[in-house]
N, C-alpha and C positions, 0 to 999 in steps of 0.2 A: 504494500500500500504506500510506503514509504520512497518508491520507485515512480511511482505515480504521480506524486503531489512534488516531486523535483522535477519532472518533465520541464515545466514553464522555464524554471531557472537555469535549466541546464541548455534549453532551445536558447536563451537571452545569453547565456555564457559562451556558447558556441557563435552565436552570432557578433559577438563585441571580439570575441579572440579572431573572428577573420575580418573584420574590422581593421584591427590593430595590424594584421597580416597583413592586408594589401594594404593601407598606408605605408608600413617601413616600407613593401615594394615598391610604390610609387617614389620613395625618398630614396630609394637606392636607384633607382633608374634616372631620376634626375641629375644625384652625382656622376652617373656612369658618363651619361652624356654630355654633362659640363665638362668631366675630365679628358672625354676624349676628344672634344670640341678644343679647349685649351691647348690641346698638344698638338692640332693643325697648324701647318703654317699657314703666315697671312695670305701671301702669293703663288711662290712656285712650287713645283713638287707635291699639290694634296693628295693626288690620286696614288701617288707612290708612297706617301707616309700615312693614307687610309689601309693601305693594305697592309703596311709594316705593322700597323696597328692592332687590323683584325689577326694578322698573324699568330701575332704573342698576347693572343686576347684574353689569356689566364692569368701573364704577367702584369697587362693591364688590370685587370680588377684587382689584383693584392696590392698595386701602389695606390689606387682609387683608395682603397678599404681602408689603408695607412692613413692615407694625406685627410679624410676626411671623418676617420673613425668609426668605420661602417664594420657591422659584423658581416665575414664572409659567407655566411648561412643565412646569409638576407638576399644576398645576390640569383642574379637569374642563372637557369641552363645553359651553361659556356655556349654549346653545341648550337641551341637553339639562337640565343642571340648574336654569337657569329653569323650564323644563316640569315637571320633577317638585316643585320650589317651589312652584308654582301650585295642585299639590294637597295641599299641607299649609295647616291650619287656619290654626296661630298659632305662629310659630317658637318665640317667646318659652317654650313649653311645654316646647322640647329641652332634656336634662340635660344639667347644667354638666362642661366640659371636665377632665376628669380630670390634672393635669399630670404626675404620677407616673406615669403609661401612657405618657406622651408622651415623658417622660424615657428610660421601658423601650425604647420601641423609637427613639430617639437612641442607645440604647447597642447593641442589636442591629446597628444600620446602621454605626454605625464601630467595633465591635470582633467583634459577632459573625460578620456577612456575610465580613467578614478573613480570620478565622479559617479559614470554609469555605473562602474563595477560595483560602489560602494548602495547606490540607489536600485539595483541588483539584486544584493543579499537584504538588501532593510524591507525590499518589496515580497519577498519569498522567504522570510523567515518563519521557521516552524511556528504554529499556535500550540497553543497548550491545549494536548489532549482532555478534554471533559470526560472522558471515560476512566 
């Protein structure tokens, strides 16, 4: 019975924890691509320095992870976002990382998600059995 009456909490728990999930993706993906945006050059040589890039596309995300503090188990499928790299033109094109968004949702993730998690448990807290 006690399996039953956690349903709700458990459906709202799962649902904030993939919340929180694709946020950090979202915020790992916007580093990836400032970083590899950043290490275009201005002028000559992009097409040749977009491929050097997707190359060592594994050693690109460990200095991303470094320079910006990102857990590597936040990151996407190497494999998979190689492949979709491969058909973009010229990175150097993508618009510059907004850090005031970035900011927003650092604050979502440690005060907002809280908030829910804690209004959460206060909402589906056991009642005292009358029996």
């Amino acid at each position: 019975m006690n399996e039953l009456s956690d349903l709700p909490r458990n459906a709202a728990l799962r649902r904030i924890n993939e919340l929180v999930k694709r946020t950090r993706s979202v915020k790992v993906h916007a580093y990836i691509i400032h970083y590899l945006r950043k290490q275009m050059p201005y002028t000559f040589g992009k097409k040749e320095k977009q491929q050097r890039l997707i190359g060592r596309l594994e050693n690109e995300f460990v200095q991303c992870a470094r320079r910006y503090n990102l857990p590597l188990g936040d990151f996407p499928n190497l494999d998979e976002f190689r492949t979709n790299l491969l058909q973009i033109k010229d990175i150097s094109k993508f618009q510059k990382l907004d850090k005031s968004l970035v900011k927003e949702m650092d604050r979502v993730l440690a005060n907002d998600i809280a908030k829910l998690l804690e209004k959460c448990s206060i909402q589906t807290a056991p009642m005292d059995d009358p029996y």
